[in-house]
N, C-alpha and C positions, 0 to 999 in steps of 0.2 A: 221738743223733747228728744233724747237719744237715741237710733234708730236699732236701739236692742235694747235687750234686758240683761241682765244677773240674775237667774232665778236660784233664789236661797233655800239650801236644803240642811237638813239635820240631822246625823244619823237614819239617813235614809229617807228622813220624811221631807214633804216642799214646804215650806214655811211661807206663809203669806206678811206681805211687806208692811203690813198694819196688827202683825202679832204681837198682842198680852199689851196695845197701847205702846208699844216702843217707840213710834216718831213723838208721843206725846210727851216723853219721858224725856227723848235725847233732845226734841226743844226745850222745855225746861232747864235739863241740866247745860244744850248748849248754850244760853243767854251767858251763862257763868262760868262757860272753859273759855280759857287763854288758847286765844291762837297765835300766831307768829306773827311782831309786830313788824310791818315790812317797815323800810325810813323812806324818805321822800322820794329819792333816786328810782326806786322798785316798784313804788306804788303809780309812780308813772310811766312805768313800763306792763304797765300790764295789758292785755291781751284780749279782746270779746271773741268769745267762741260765736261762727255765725249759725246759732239755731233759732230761729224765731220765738221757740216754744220759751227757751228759758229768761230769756229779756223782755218777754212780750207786758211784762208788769212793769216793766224798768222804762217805757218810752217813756215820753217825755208830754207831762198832766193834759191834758185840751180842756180848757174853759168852758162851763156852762154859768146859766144864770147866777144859779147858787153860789159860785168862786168869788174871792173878794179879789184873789188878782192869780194870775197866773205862774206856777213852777218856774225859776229861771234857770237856763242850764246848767250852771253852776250847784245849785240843790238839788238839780235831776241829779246829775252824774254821783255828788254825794250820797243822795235815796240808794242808787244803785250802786255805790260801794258797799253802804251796812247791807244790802241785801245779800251782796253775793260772799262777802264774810260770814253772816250769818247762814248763810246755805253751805257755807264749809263748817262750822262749826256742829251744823249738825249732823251731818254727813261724815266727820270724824268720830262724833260720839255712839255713832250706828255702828262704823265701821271697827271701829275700836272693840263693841260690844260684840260683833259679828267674830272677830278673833277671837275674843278671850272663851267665847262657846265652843269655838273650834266648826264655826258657819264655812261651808263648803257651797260652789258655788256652778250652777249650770248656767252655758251662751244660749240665748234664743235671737237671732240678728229681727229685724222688724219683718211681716209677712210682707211688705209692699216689695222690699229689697229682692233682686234678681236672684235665685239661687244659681248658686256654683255651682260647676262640674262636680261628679263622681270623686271622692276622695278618703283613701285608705287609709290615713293616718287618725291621729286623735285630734280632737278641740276642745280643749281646757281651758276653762273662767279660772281665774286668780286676782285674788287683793290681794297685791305688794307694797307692806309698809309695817308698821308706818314710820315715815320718815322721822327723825328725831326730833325736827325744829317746829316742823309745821303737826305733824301730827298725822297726817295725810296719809289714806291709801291709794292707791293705784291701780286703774282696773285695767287690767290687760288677761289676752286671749294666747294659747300656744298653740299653733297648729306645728303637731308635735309626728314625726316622720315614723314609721314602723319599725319596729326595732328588727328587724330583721332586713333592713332598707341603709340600714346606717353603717358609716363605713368610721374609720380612723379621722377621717378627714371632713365629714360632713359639716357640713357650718349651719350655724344660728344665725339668722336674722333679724336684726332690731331694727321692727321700721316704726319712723317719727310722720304719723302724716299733716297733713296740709292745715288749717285752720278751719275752712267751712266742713269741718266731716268728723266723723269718731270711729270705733273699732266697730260698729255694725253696717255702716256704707263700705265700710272696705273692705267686706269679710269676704267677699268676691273674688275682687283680686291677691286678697291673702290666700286664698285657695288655689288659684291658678300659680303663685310662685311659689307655695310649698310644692305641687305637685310639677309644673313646669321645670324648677329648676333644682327640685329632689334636696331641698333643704327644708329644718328648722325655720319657722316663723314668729316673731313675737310681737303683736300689736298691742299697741297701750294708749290711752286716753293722758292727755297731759291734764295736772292739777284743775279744775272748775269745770272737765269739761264730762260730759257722759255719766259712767258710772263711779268718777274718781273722787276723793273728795279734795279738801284746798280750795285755793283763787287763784285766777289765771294770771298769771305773773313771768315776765320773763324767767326771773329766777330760780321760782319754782318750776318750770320748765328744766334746768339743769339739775335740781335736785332729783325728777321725776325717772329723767335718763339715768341716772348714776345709780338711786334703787334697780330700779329695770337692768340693768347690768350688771352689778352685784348677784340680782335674783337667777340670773340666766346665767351668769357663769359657775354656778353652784349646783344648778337643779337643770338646765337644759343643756348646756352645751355640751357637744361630749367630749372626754378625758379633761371636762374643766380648764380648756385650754383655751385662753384669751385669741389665739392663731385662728379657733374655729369660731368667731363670731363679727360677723360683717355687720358694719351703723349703717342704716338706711336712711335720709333727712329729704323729706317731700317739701316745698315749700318755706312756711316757717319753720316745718320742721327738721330743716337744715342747722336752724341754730344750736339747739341741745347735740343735733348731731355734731356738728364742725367741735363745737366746744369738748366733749366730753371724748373725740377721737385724738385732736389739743396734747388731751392729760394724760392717755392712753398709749404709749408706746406701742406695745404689743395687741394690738388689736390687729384683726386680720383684715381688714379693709375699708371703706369710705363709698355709699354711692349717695352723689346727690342729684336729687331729681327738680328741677325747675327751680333753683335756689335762688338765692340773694346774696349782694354785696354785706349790705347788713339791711336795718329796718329803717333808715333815715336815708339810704344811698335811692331805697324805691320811689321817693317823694323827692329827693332832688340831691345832683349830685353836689352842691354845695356841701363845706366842711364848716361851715359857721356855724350848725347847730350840731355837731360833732360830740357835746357833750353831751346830748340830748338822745347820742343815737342805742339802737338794741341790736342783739344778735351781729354782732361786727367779726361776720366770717369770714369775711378778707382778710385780716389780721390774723385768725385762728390755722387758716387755710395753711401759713408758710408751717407752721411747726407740727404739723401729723407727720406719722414714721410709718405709714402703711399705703398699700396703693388705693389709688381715687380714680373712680370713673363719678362723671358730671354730665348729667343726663339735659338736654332746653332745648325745648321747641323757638324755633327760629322767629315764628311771628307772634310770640310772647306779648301779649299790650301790658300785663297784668306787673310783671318782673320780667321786662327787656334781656333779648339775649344775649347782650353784654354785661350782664351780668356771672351768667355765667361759664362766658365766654374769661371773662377778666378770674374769675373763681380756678380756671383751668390753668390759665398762663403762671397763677401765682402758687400752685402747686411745685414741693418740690422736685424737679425733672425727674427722678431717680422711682418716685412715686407716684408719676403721673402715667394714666393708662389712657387708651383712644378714649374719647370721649365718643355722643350721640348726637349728633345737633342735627335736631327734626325739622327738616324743611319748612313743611307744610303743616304745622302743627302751633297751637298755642301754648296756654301757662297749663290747663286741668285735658285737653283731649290728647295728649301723647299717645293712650295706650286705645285710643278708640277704635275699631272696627276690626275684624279677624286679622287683616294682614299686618295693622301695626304691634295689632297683642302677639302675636307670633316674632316678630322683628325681637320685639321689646323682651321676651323669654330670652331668644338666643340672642342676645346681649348683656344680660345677665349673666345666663351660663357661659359664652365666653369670659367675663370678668371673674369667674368663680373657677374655670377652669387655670385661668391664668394664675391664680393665687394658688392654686396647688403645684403648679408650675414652680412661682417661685419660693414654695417650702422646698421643694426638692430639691432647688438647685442649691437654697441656704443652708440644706443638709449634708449635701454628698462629703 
């Protein structure tokens, strides 16, 4: 399950998640909403979020006496597509419903999770959506900086994190870099995962950024200026990043953190199933117009340092900043123990200093 909550309030009162029968309703009425038909291409690019909790119905059947014969993979993996369709459909007809009341929304990250340092700003729960195709909202958190803290220049952060996690395991280090590096923060769950609704699908992964970014340049960023909002892409979530910085001219920067070539270069660098492949950020990498730092630990088993070692080369020169390459570090411990969280801050803030660096010099 998600390692936080949405607690739903209503003109001031907290609404319990099983009010007036509403999941009873939104099953019913979800059996019968149209969701987004993906085609073949999309539906096999889709994505398992790794929570135990939410697939844990979706393994794969074990035989007892009573079985006349056992599930074959094939009909597991189908079970587990209508499930997880179906768990978006009613997850949109909630969310759907949660807008049109004008449902407002409080973070609770899980009690197991570490609490963060001391922190002065705000943290705002938001559904962002819903998307037009899919229907889908998007749960994302702001760790929103104090308005008397905020300058001309302060930037937004859109960070995309990694695959095994959501916006309640990382609300930790969401805290440490709003405060560490005196920015705007916006974390978000991609489509099927946490508190969002949808199926997890590459595609929908790019749909998920481009709301998220729309949203934030309207309502967080300040003077609504594309210059003050840096793409963060952890992992997989390199790909919505690379892709949507791609489309983005004007956007104020690029950090990727432990990325990939794309989704098919992880499992072999072979081009023969090329057609087959996702997230193909090598090819996205040449065409961003903003500066790129590229964060990878050196002993990566996970996503090889050549990966984004190659990510860096293929940047264009004019846009490419020092990158990080962590020695002694894998794919998920970069930021482990006080001396590398501290490294890892002022590395940041050098990449974020330099970006007001070169506003200035684009302006004189």
């Amino acid at each position: 399950p998600p390692l936080y909550k949405f607690q739903r309030v209503l003109n001031g009162e907290i609404i319990p998640d099983d009010d007036d029968d509403e999941d009873d309703d939104a099953s019913e009425e979800g059996d019968n909403h149209e969701t987004d038909t993906m085609d073949h291409k999309s539906s096999r690019t889709g994505f398992k979020p790794d929570t135990s909790g939410r697939t844990e119905s979706d393994h794969l059947h074990q035989p007892n006496d009573n079985d006349e014969e056992p599930i074959n993979p094939a009909e597991a993996l189908t079970q587990r597509s209508l499930k997880m369709h179906q768990r978006a459909k009613i997850r949109n007809v909630l969310d759907a419903s949660d807008a049109q009341r004008g449902m407002t929304y409080t973070f609770h990250p899980d009690h197991r999770l570490t609490d963060p340092p001391g922190y002065s700003g705000s943290i705002e729960a938001v559904k962002i959506g819903p998307d037009p195709k899919t229907k889908a909202h998007v749960a994302a958190v702001i760790y929103r900086l104090r308005e008397d803290r905020l300058t001309e220049r302060t930037k937004t952060l859109i960070y995309s994190h990694g695959n095994a996690t959501d916006v309640g395991a990382m609300h930790f280090m969401q805290v440490v870099i709003a405060k560490g590096v005196k920015c705007n923060v916006v974390m978000y769950d991609y489509s099927g995962y946490g508190q969002s609704g949808g199926v997890s699908l590459e595609h929908n992964t790019y749909r998920d950024i481009e709301m998220v970014y729309d949203y934030v340049l309207e309502h967080v960023a300040v003077g609504q200026d594309e210059k003050n909002i840096v793409l963060y892409g952890q992992s997989v979530g390199s790909g919505p990043s690379c892709y949507l910085s791609a489309k983005k001219p004007d956007v104020g920067g690029l950090i990727l953190h432990s990325p990939f070539m794309s989704g098919m270069r992880v499992l072999t660098p072979s081009r023969a199933l090329g057609c087959l492949d996702i997230f193909p950020n090598i090819n996205r990498i040449e065409k961003v117009k903003c500066p790129v730092m590229i964060i990878h630990g050196m002993m990566d088993v996970e996503v090889p340092f050549s990966h984004g070692k190659s990510l860096h080369d293929a940047v264009p020169e004019e846009f490419r900043r020092s990158p990080w390459w962590v020695k002694d570090r894998g794919h998920n411990d970069i930021t482990e123990g006080r001396a590398k969280l501290l490294e890892y801050i002022h590395r940041l803030k050098t990449f974020f200093q330099g970006l007001d660096e070169d506003y200035e010099d684009n302006n004189m």
